[in-house]
N, CA, C and O of each residue as an XYZ file, in Angstrom:
476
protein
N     110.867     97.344    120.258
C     109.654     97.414    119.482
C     108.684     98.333    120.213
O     108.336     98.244    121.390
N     108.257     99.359    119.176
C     107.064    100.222    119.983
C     105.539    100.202    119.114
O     105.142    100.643    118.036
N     105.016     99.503    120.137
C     103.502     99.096    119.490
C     102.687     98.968    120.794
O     103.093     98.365    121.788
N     101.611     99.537    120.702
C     100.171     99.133    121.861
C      99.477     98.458    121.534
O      98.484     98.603    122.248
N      99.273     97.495    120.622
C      98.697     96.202    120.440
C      99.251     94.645    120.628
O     100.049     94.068    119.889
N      98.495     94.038    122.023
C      99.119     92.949    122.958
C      99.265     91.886    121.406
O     100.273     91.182    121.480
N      98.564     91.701    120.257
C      99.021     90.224    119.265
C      99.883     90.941    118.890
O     100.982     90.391    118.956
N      99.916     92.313    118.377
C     100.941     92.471    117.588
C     102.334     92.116    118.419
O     103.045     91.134    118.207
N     102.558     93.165    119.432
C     103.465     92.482    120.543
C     104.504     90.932    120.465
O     105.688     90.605    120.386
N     103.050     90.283    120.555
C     103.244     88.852    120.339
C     104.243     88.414    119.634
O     105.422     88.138    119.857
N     103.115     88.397    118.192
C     103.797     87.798    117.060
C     105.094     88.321    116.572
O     105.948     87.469    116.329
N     105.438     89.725    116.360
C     107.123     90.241    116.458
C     107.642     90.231    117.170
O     108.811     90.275    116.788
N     107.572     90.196    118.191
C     108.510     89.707    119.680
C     108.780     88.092    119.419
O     109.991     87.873    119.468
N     108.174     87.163    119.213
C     108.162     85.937    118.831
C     108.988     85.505    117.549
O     109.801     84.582    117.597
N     108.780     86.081    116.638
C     109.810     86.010    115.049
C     110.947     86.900    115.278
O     111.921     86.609    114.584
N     111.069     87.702    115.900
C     113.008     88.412    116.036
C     113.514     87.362    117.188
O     114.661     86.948    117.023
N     112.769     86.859    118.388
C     113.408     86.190    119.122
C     114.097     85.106    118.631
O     115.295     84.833    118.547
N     112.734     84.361    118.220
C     113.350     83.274    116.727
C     114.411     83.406    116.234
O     115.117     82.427    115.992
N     114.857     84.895    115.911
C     116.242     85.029    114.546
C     117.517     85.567    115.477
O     118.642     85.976    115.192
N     116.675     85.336    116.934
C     118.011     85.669    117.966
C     118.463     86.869    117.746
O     119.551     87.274    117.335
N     116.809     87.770    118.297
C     117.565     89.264    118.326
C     116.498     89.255    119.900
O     115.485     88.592    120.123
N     117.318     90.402    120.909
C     116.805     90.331    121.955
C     115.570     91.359    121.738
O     115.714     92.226    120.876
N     114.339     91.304    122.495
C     113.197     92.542    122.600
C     113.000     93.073    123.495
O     113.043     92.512    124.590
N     112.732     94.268    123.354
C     112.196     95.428    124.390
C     111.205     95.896    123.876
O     111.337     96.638    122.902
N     109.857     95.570    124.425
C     108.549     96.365    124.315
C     108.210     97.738    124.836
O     108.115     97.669    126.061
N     108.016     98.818    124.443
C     107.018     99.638    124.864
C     105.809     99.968    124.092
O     105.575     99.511    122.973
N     105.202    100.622    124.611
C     103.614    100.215    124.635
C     102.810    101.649    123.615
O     101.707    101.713    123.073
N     103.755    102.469    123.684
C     103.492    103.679    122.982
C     104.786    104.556    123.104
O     105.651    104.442    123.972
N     104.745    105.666    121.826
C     105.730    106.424    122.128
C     106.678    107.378    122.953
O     107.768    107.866    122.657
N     105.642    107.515    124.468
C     106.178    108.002    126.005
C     106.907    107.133    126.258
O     108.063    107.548    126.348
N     106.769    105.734    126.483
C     107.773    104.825    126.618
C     108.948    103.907    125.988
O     109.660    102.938    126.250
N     108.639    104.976    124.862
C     109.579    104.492    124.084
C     111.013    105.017    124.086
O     112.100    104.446    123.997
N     110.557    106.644    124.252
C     111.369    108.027    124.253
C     112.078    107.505    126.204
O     113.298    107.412    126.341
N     111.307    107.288    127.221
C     111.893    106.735    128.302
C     112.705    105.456    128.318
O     113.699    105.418    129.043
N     112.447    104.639    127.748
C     113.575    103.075    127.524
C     114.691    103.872    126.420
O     115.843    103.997    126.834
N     114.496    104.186    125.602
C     115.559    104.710    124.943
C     116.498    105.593    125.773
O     117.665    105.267    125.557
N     116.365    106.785    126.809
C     117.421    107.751    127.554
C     117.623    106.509    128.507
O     117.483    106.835    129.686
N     117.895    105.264    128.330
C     119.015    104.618    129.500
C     119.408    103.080    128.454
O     120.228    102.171    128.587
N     118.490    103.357    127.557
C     119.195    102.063    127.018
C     119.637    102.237    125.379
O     118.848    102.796    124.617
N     120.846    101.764    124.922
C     120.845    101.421    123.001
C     120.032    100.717    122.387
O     119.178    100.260    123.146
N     119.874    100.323    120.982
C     118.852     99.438    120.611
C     119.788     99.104    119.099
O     120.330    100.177    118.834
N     120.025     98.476    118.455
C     120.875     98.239    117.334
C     119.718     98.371    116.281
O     120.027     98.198    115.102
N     118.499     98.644    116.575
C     117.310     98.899    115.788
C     115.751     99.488    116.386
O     115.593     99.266    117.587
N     114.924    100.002    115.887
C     113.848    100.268    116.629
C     112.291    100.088    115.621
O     112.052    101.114    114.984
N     111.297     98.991    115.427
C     110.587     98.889    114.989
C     109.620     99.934    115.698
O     109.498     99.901    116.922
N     108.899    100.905    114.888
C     107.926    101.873    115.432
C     106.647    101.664    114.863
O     106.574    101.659    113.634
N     105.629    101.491    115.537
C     104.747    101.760    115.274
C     103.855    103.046    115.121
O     104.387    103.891    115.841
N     102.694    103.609    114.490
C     102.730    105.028    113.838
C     101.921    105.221    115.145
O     102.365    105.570    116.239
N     100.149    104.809    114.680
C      99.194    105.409    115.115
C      99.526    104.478    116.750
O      99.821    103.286    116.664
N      99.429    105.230    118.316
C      99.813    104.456    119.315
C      98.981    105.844    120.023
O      99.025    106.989    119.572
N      98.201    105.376    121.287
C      97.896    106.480    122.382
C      99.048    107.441    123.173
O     100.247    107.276    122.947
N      98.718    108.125    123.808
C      99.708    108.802    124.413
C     100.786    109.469    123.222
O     100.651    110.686    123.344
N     101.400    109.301    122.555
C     102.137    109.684    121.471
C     102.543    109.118    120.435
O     103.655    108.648    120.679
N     102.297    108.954    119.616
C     102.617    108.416    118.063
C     103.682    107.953    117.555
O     104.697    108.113    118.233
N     103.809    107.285    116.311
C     105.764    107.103    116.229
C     106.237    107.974    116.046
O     107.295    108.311    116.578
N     105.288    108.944    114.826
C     106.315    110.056    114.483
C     106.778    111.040    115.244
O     107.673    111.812    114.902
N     106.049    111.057    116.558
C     106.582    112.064    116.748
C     107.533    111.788    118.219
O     108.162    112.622    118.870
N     107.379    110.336    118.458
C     108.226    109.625    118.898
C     109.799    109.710    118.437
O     110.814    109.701    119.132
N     109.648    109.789    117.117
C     110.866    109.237    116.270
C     111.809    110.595    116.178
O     113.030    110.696    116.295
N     110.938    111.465    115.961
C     111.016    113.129    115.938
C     112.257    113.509    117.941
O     113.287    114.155    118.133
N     111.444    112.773    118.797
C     112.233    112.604    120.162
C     113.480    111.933    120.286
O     114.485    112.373    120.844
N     113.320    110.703    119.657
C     114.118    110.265    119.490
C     115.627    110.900    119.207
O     116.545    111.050    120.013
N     115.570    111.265    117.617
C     116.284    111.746    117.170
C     116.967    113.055    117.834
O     118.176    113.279    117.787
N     115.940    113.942    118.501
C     116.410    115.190    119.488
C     117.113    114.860    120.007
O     118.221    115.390    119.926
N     116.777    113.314    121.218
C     118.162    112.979    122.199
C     119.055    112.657    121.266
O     120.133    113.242    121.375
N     118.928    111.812    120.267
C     120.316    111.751    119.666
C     121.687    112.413    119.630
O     122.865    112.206    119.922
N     120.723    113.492    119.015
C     121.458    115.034    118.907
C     121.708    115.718    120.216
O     122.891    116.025    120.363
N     120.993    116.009    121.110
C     121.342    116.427    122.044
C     122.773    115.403    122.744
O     123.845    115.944    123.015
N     122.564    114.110    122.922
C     123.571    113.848    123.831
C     124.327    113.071    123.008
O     124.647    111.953    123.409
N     124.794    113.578    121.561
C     125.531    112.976    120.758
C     125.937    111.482    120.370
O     127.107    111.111    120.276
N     124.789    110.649    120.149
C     124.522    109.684    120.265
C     124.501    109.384    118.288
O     124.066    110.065    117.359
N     125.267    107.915    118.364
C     124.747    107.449    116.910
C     123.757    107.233    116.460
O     123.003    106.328    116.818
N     123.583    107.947    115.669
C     121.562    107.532    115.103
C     121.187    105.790    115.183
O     121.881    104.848    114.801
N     120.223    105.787    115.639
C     120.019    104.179    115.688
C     118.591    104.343    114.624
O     117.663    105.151    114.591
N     118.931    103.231    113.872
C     117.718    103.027    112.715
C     116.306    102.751    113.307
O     116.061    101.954    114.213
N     115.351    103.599    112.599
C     113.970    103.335    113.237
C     113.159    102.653    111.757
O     112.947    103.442    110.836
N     112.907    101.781    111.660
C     111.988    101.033    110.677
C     110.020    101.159    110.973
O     109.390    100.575    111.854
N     109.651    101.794    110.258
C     108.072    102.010    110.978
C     107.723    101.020    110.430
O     108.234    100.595    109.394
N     106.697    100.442    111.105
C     105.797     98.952    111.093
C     104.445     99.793    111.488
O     104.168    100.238    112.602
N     103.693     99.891    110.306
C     101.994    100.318    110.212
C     101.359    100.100    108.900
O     101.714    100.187    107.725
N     100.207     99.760    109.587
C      98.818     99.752    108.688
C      98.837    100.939    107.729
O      97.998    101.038    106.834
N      99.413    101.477    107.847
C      99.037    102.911    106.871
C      99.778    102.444    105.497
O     100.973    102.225    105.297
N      98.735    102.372    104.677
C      99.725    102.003    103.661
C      99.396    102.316    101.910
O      99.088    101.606    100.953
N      99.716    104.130    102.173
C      99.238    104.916    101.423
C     100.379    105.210    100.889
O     101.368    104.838    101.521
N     100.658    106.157     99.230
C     101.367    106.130     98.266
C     102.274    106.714     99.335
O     103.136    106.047     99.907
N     101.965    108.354     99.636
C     102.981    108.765    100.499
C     103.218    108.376    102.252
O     103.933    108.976    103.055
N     102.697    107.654    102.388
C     103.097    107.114    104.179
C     104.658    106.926    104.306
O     105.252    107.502    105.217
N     105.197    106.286    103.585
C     106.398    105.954    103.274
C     107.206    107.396    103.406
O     107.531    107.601    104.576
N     107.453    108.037    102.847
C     107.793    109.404    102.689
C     107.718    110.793    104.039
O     108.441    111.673    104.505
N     106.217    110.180    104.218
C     105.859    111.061    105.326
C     106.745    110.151    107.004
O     106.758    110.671    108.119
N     107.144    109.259    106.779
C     107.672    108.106    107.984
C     109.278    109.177    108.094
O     109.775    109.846    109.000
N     109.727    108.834    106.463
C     111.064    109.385    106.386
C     111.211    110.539    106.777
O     112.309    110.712    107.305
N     110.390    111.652    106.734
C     110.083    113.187    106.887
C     110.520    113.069    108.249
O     111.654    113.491    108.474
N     109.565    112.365    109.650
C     109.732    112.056    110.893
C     111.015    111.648    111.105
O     111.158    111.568    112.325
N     112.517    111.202    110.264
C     113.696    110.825    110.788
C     113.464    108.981    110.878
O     114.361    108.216    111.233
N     112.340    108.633    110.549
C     112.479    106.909    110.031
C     113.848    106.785    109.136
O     114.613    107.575    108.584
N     113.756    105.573    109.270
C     114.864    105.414    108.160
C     114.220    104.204    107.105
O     115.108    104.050    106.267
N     113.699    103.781    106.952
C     112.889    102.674    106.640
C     111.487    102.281    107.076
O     111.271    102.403    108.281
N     110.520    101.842    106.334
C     108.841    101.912    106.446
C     108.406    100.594    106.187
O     108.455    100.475    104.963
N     108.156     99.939    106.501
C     107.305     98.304    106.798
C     105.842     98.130    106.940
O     105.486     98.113    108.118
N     104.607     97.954    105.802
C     103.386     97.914    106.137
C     103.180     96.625    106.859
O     103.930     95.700    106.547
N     102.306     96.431    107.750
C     101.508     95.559    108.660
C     100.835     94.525    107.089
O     100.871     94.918    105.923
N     100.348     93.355    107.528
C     100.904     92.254    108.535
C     102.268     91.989    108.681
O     102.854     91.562    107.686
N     102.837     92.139    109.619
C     104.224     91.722    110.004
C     105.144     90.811    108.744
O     104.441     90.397    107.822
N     106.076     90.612    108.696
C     106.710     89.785    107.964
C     108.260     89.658    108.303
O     109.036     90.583    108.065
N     108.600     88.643    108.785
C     110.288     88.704    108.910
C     111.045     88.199    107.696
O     112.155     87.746    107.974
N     110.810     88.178    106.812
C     111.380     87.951    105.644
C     111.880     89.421    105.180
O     113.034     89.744    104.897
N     110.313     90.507    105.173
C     110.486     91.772    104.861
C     111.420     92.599    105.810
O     112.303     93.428    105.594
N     110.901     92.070    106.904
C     112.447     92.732    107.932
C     113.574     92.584    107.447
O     114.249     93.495    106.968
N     113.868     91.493    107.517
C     115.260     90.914    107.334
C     116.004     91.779    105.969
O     117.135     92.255    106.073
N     115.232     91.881    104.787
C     115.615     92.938    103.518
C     115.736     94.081    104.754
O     116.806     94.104    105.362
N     115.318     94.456    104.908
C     115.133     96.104    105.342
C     116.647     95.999    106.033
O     117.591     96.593    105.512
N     116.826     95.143    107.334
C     117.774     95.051    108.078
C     119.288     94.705    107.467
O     120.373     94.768    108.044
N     118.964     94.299    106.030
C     120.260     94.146    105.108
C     120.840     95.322    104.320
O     122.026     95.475    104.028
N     119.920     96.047    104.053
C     119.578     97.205    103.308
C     120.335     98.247    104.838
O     121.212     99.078    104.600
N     120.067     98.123    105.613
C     120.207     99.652    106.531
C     121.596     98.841    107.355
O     122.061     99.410    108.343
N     122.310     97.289    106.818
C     123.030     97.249    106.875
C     123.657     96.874    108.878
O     124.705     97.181    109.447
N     122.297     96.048    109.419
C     122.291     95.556    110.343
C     122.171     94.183    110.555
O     121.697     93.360    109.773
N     122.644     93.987    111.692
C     122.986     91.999    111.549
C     121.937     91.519    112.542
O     121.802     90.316    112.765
């Protein structure tokens, strides 16, 4: 999970643990792009607007290492407040694969995570 807000943190770290999925926090998208070159993730909740670097263009890194070190795309689901006609669209543009508006919801996860076909 990449988010710089300590409740948000919280409360989704708290409901995937619940559904018995393990978490890895970083705090913005520099550390996201660094936990990712040593570790997999069977998913990656992103958050958009974050200091230091953003999701998108996090997600945008992401995807480079992918490609660069031939790696299976791992699904990025954005989790933000932005929740305008095209946000959705503009997430996908960045290499998201799926878009989630804030307040959190693991119900709405859980669709998404059925849909992109993860357990």
């Amino acid at each position: 999970m990449v988010e710089d807000n300590p409740l948000n943190q919280k409360i989704v770290s708290f409901n995937l643990r619940k559904e018995n999925h393990e978490v890895t926090i970083a705090e913005n998208g520099l550390v996201a792009i660094e936990v990712f070159k040593k570790e997999r993730f069977d998913f990656v909740l992103m958050d958009i607007m974050m200091p230091e670097m953003d999701g998108l263009d996090a997600s945008v890194n992401i995807r480079k290492l992918e490609k660069e070190n031939n790696l299976s795309r791992t699904p990025i689901i954005a989790l933000t407040a932005n929740t305008l006609d095209n946000d959705r669209d503009k997430c996908l543009s960045f290499g998201m694969d799926e878009y989630m508006a804030k307040p959190f919801r693991m119900a709405k996860l859980q669709d998404l995570l059925d849909i992109l076909e993860i357990s």
